[in-house]
C-alpha positions, 0 to 999 in steps of 0.5 A: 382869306377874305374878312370884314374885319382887320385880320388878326395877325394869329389868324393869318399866321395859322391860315398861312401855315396851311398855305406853306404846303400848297403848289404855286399858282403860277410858275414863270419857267413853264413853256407858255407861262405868261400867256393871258397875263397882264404884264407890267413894268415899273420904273424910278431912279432913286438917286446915284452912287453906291450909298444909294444902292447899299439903302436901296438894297437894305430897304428892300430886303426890309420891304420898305417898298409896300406902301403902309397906306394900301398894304399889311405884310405877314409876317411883318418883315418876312424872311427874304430867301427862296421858299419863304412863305407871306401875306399881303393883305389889301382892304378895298371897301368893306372887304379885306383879302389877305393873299399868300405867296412864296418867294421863288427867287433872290437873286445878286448880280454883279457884271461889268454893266453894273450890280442888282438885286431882286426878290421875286414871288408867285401867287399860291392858292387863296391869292385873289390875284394868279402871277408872279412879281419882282422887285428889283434894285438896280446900279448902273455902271454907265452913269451910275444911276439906282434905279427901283424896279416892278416886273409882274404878270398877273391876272385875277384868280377869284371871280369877283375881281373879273367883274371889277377889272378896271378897279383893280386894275386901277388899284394896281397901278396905284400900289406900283406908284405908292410903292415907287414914293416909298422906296424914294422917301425910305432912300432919302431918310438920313434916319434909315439904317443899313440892316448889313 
């Protein structure tokens, strides 16, 4: 979905709902998945300690980690659990691409080197990107440490973006980076609360 205008969150709802049906663009669990993608990382330690995995985790499940400034979720705060279906809507100039997604995987692990959590999603059609993303929090038994991680593989679907590429490569590597700033800063806030 492309506009000149800020979308309405109606109109989104409605073009998401023709979404739910669609098949992904992109299936990480395919023999040869990830080959012509880009792939990213991104990493930073949000703090130590098991308070701060328990507000990492809550924030995460809040999406606190898409930066207000660059991104608008639909719905607002979506349903964290696999086969749930969202927007992302980015404006870059005068343009604003709302892109769908469905969330493939939500996943808790506990071992001795210590506990995560992660939502991931891939790409459905109408995204101007085709991939996968993860968020993941992460405490480490060694020392501790709680740690806010981006793992992605994606490559531009519509047209346009190929000819763009360094822009949009760009503003990746900005949402990766004001995403880190807000998951440190929602952490940090002592008016945060736990949603668990």
């Amino acid at each position: 979905m492309k506009s000149l205008i800020t979308p309405s969150t109606e109109a989104v709802a409605d073009w998401l709902s023709e979404c739910c049906s669609e098949r992904l663009t992109f299936d990480i669990n395919s023999e040869d998945a990830t080959r012509g993608y880009f792939k990213d990382d991104f990493r930073v330690q949000l703090g130590t300690g098991p308070d701060c995995y328990r507000k990492a985790r809550s924030a995460l499940e809040e999406w606190k980690m898409f930066p207000s400034s660059m991104a608008t979720l639909y719905p607002a705060v979506p349903t964290v659990e696999q086969g749930s279906t969202l927007a992302v809507a980015f404006r870059a100039g005068p343009l604003w691409t709302v892109n769908p997604c469905r969330i493939v995987d939500v996943t808790t692990t506990k071992s001795a080197v210590g506990e995560s959590f992660s939502i991931a999603y891939a790409t459905l059609p109408g995204h101007v990107e085709q991939g996968w993303e993860q968020f993941v929090i992460e405490r480490r038994a060694e020392d501790d440490t709680v740690w806010y991680a981006i793992h992605v593989y994606s490559r531009p679907k519509w047209w346009p973006v190929w000819l763009v590429l360094p822009y949009a490569r760009y503003q990746q590597r900005r949402f990766r980076r004001l995403s880190g700033e807000a998951m440190l800063t929602t952490v940090r806030n002592p008016q945060h609360q736990l949603t668990k």
